[in-house]
C-alpha positions as CSV (number, residue, x, y, z in Angstrom):
1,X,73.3,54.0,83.5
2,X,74.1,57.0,85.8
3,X,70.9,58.3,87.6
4,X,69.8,61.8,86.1
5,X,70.9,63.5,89.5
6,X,74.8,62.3,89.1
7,X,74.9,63.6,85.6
8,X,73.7,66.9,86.4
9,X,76.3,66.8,89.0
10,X,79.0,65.9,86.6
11,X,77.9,68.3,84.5
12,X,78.0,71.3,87.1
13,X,81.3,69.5,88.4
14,X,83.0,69.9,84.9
15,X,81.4,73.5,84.8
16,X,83.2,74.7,88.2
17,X,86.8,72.9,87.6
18,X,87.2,73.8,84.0
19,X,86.9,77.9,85.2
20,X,83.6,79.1,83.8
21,X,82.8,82.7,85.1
22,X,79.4,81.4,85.8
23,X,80.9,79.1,88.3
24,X,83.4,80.8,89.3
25,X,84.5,80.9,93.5
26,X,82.2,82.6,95.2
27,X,79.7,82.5,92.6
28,X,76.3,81.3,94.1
29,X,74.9,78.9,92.0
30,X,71.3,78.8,90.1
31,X,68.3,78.4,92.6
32,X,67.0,74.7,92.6
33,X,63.8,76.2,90.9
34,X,65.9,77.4,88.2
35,X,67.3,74.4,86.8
36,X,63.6,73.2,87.3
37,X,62.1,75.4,84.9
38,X,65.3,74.8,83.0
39,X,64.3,71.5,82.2
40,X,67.5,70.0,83.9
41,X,65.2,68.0,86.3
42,X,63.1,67.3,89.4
43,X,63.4,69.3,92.4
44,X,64.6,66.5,93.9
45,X,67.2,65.6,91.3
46,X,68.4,69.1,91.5
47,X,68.7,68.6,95.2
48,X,70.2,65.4,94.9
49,X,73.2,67.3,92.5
50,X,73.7,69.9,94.9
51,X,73.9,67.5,97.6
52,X,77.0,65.6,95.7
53,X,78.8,68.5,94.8
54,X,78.9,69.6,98.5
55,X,80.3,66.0,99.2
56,X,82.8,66.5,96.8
57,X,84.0,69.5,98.2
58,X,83.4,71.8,95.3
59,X,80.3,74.0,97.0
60,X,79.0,74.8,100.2
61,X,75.5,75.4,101.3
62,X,74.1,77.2,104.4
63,X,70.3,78.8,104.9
64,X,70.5,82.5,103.7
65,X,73.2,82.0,101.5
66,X,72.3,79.5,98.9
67,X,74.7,77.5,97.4
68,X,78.0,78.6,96.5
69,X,81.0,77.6,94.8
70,X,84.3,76.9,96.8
71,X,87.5,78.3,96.7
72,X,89.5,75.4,95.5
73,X,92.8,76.7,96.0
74,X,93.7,76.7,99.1
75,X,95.1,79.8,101.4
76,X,99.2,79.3,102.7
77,X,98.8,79.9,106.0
78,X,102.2,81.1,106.5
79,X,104.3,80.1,110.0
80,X,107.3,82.1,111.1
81,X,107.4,84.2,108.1
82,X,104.0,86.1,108.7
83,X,105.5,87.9,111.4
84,X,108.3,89.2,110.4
85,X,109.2,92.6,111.4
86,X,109.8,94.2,108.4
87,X,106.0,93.4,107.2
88,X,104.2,95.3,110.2
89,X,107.2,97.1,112.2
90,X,108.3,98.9,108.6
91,X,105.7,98.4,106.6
92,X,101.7,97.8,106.7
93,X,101.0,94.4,105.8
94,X,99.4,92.4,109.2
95,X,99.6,88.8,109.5
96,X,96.6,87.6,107.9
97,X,97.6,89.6,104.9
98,X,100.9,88.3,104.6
99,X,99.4,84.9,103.9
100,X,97.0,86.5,101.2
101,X,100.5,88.1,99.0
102,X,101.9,85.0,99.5
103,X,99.2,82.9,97.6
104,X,98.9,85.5,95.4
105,X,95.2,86.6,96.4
106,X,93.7,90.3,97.1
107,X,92.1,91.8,100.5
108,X,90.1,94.5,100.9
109,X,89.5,96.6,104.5
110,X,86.1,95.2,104.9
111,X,87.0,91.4,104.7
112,X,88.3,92.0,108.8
113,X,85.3,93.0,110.8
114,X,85.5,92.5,115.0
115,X,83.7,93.2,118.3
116,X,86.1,94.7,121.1
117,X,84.2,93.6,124.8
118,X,86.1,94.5,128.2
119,X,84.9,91.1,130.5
120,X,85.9,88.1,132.4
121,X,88.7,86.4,130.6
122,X,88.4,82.5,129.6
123,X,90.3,79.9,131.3
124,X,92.8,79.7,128.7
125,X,93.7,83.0,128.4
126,X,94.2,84.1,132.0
127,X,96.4,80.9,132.2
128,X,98.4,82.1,129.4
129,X,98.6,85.7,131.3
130,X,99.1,83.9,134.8
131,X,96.4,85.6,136.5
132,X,93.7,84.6,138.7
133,X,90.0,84.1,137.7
134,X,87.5,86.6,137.5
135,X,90.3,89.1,136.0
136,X,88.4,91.3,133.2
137,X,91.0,91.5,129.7
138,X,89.8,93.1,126.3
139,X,88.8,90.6,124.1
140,X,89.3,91.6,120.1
141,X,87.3,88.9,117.7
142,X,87.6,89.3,114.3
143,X,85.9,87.3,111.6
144,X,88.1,87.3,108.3
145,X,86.8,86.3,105.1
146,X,88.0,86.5,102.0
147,X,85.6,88.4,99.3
148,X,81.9,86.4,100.7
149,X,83.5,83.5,102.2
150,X,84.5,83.3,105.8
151,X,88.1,81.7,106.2
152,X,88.7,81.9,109.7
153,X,88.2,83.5,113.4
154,X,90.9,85.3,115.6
155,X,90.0,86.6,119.0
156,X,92.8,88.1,121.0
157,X,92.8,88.8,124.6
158,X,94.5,91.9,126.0
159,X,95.7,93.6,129.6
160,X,93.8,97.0,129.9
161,X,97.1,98.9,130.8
162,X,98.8,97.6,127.9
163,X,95.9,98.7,124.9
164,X,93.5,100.9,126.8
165,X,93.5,104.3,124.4
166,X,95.1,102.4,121.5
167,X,93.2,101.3,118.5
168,X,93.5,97.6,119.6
169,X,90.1,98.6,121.3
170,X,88.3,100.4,118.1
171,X,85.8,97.9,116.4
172,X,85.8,99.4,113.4
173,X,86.3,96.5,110.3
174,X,89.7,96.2,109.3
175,X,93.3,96.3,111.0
176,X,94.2,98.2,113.9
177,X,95.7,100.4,111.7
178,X,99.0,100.7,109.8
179,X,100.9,97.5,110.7
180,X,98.2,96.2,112.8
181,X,97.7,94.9,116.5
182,X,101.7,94.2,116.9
183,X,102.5,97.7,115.6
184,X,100.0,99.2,118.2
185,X,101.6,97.2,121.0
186,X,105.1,98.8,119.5
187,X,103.8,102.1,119.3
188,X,102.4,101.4,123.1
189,X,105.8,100.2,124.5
190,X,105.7,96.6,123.9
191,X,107.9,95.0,121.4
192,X,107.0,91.5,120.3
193,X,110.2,89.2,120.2
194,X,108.9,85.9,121.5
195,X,105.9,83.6,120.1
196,X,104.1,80.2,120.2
197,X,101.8,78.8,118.6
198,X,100.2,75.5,119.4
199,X,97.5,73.7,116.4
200,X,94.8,71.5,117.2
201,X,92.4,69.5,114.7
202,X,88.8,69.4,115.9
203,X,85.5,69.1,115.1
204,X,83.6,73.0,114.9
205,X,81.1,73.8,117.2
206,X,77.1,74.4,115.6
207,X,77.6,78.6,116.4
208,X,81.3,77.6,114.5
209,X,79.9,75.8,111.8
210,X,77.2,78.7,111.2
211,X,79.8,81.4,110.7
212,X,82.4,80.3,108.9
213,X,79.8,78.5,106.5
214,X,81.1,74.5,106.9
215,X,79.9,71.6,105.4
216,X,78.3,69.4,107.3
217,X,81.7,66.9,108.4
218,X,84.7,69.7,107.6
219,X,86.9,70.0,111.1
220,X,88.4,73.0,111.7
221,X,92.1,73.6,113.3
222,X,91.9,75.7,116.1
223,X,95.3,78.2,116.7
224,X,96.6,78.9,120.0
225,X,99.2,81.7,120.1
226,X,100.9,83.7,123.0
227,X,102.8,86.4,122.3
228,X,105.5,87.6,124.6
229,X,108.2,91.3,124.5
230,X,111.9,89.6,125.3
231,X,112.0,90.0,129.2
232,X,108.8,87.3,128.7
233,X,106.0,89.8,128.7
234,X,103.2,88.3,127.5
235,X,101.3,91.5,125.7
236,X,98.7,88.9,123.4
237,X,97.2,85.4,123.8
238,X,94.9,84.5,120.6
239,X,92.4,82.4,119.9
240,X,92.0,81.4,115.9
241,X,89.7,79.2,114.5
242,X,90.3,78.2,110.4
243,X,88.1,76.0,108.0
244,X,90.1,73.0,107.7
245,X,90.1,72.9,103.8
246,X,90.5,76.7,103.6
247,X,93.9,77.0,104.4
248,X,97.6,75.4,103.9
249,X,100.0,75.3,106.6
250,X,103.1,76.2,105.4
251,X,106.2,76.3,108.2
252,X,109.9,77.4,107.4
253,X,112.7,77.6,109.8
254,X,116.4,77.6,110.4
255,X,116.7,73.9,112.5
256,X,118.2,74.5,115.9
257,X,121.5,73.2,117.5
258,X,120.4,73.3,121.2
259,X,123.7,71.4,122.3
260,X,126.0,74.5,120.2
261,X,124.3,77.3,121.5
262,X,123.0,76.0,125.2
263,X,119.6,77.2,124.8
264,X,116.8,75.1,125.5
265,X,114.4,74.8,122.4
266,X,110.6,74.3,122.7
């Protein structure tokens, strides 16, 4: 016979997946002492259900936030087709926003929010810029979430002379306007034509962990991209850091004939 904590669970369980309002993503769920007085059990045996649900992947649970219900379908984190040209040269939809239309979710202005800091650049990104240490870029992190729950971190690192004046340095919440950073860098001169992105699987650090919200065990995939204008500028190199179970790679592209066309292909 199941012990009176894994019913509970199963009962919560069966509460979230079949699409309940009450449990719907998002939705915090009853305080501990509720179900108490509820007559659904102990404190502990309410614990103990919480506990298993987080397991399961169907909640998560941080100090000041309670317990809430996961989103459960994932986020396509689109590849090359985010950044096409016609979403931010010609129109207003940024990256990040480009992934939300295409899994058919909403965003709303206040779900970007960022800190813009002129200081000594890390490693990585005055590599990625080819200068030498102690060089001071802008650094632009954003935390994105989507309605309460964080998805993901993006921090990119800029040249003063290309941004300074532009509203790549404005920390107010939201995109750097209509078409966001890459449209500014347009605006400023810079056209993007080249990009690369490299992925990496890792665990999250504890200040990671604490802002995007993780369960105790979920990695995260960390995002390195450089940006380059076609005479190899580099005008961005970005930093992203996703919830592993928040998002859905999703990568289409024409396959290249290196040996026809004599370029080399990376």
């Amino acid at each position: 016979m199941a012990p009176k904590w894994r019913k509970l669970a199963d009962r919560l369980a069966d509460r979230i997946r079949s699409g309940d309002p009450m449990y719907a993503p998002g939705r915090q769920l009853p305080h501990i002492r509720e179900l108490v007085e509820a007559g659904e059990g102990s404190k502990s045996t309410v614990h103990a259900a919480y506990k298993a649900l987080e397991a399961e992947g169907l909640v998560t649970s941080s100090r000041g936030h309670g317990t809430v219900v996961r989103q459960q379908a994932a986020l396509k984190r689109l590849g090359i087709g985010r950044y096409d040209k016609a979403k931010w040269r010609d129109g207003d939809e940024v990256a990040f926003v480009a992934d939300r239309v295409a899994s058919g979710r909403t965003y709303r202005r206040g779900e970007q929010t960022q800190s813009v800091t002129l200081g000594e650049a890390p490693p990585e990104a005055l590599a990625a810029y080819g200068l030498p240490t102690g060089t001071e870029l802008y650094a632009r992190a954003r935390l994105v979430k989507e309605g309460e729950q964080p998805t993901h971190t993006l921090t990119s690192y800029y040249r003063p002379e290309h941004v300074d004046g532009t509203p790549l340095v404005d920390p107010t919440p939201g995109p750097a306007g209509r078409g966001g950073g890459f449209r500014v860098l347009l605006d400023a001169g810079y056209e993007i034509d080249q990009m690369k992105e490299e992925l990496l699987a890792r665990a999250p650090t504890r200040e990671e962990a604490k802002l995007l919200r993780l369960p105790v065990g979920e990695p995260v995939v960390e995002l390195r991209r450089t940006t380059r204008t076609a005479d190899g500028t580099v005008v961005e190199f970005a930093v992203g850091v996703h919830a592993a179970s928040r998002f859905a790679w999703e990568y289409s592209f024409r396959i290249p004939d290196s040996a026809r066309d004599g370029r080399d292909v990376q």
